[in-house]
C-alpha positions as a printed Julia matrix, in Angstrom:
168×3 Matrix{Float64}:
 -10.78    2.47   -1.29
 -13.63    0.52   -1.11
 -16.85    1.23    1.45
 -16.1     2.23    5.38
 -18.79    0.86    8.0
 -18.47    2.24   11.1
 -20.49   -0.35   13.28
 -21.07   -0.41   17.33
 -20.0    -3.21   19.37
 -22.33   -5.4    19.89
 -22.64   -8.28   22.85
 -19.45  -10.44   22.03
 -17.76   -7.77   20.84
 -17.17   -5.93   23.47
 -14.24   -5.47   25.73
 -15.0    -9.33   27.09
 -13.97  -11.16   23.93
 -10.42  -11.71   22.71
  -9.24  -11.55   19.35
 -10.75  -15.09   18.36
 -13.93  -14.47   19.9
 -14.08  -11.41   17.64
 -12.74  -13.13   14.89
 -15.91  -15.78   15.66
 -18.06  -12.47   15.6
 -16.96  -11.46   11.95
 -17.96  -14.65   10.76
 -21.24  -14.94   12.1
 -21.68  -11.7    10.55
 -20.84  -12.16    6.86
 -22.1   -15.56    7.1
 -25.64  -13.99    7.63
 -24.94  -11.1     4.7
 -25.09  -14.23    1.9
 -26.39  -17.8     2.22
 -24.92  -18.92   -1.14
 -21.42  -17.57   -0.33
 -19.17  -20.52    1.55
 -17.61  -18.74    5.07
 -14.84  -20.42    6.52
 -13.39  -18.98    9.94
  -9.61  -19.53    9.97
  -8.8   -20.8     6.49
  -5.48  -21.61    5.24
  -4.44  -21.36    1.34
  -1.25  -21.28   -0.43
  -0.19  -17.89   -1.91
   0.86  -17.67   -5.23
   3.63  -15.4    -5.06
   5.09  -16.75   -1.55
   4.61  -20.91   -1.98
   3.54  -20.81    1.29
   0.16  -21.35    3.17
  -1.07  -17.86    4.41
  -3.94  -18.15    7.37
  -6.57  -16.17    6.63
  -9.2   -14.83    9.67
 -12.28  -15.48    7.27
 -12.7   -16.49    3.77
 -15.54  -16.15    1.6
 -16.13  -17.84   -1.55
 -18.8   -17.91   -4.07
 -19.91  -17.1    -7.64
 -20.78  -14.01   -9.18
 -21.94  -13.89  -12.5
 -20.49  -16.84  -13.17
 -17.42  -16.14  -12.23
 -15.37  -17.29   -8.89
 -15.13  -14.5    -6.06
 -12.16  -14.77   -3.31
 -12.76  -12.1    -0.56
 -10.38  -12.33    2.26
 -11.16  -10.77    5.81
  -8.65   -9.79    8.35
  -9.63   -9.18   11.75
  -7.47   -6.62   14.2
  -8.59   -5.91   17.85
  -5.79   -4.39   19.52
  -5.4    -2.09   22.64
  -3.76    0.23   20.15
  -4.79    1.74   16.96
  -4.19   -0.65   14.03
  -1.1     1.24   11.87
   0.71    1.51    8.23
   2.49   -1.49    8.94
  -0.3    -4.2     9.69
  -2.06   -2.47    6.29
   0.83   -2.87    3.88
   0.89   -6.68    5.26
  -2.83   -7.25    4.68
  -2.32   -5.2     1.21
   0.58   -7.85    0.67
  -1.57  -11.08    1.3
  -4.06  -10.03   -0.55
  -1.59  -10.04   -3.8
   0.04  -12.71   -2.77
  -3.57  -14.95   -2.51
  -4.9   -13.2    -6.01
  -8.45  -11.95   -3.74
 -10.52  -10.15   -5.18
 -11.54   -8.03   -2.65
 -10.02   -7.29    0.74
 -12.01   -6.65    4.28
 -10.23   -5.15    7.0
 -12.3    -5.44   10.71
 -10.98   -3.42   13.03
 -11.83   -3.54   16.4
 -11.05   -0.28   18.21
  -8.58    2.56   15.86
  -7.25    3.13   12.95
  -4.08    5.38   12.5
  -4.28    7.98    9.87
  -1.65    6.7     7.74
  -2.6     3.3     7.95
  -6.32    4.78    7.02
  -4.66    6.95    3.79
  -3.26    3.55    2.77
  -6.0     2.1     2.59
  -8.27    4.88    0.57
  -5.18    4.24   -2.18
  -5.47    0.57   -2.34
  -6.31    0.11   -5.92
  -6.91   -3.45   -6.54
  -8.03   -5.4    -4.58
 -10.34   -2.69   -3.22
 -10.18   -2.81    0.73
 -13.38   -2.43    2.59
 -12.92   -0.78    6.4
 -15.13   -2.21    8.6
 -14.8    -0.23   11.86
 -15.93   -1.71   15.39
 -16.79    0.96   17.76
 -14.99    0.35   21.14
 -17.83    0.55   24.16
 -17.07    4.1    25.97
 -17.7     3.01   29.77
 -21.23    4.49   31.16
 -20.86    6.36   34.45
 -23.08    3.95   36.32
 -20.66    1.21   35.11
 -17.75    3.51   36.51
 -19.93    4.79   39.81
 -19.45    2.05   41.7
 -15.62    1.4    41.32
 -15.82    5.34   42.97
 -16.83    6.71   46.06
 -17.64   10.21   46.96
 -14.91   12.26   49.27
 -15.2    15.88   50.5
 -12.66   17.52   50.66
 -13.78   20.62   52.88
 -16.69   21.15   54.83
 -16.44   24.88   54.12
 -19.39   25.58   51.38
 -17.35   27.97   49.59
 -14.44   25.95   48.96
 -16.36   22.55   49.08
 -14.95   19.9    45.99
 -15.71   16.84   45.79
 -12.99   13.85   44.79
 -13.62   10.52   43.27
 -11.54    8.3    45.28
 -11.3     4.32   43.84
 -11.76    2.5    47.06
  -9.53   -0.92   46.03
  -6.57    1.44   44.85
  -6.96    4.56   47.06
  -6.71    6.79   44.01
């Protein structure tokens, strides 16, 4: 496998933006690793192997030694943890567009399967890029709550965390 970056959200990728906006995130993002390279947000090419025009999330394009580099990004925020199957069907485009290199962004978890998969992907290499997802903050969360006791009696005194819209 190629290189895992584990990276924190940052503002727009947080739990506000849907899968485009993060898609528009990841773009930004490479576009600033490499002025030279050409980044294109939602490209569309014709796979060899298929006949058919694949989307792609982001493509970047650009020369390397004189040579012509394809590296094809594909962008996952779920609610769940991204699994074997959506890796074996990035690890198929990637054949089927001849890239040279393959960047999965991940937005949240990965499963461990889908995670072994991709530390065997030969060629292309596969690069993990790994979004942190925001853990709330308790003063985010304090004032969804209010405090309850339960008892007045000190020695059996708790205390419950009662959502005031639901009543749970």
């Amino acid at each position: 496998m190629g290189s895992v970056m584990y990276l924190r959200s940052a503002p727009g990728a947080d739990g506000h933006t849907d899968w485009r906006g993060f898609e528009e995130v990841v773009t930004r993002k490479v576009a600033d690793l490499d002025s030279a390279a050409t980044v294109t947000h939602n490209a569309r090419l014709k796979g060899r192997l298929s006949g058919i025009e694949r989307q792609i999330d982001v493509l970047v394009t650009g020369r390397l030694a004189g040579a012509q580099i394809k590296i094809v990004f594909e962008c996952k925020r779920y609610e769940r943890s991204v699994g074997l199957a959506t890796v074996e069907e990035f690890i198929g485009k990637l054949h089927d567009l001849e890239a040279d290199r393959g960047v999965l962004c991940v937005f949240g978890g990965i499963t461990a399967p889908a995670f072994s998969r991709l530390a065997h992907a030969a060629h292309p290499q596969i690069d993990l890029y790994l979004w942190e997802r925001p853990r709330p903050r308790w003063e985010d969360l304090e004032e969804d709550f209010e405090e309850v006791i339960l008892s007045r009696d000190p020695a059996t005194r708790r205390l419950l965390y009662v959502n005031p819209k639901t009543g749970l």
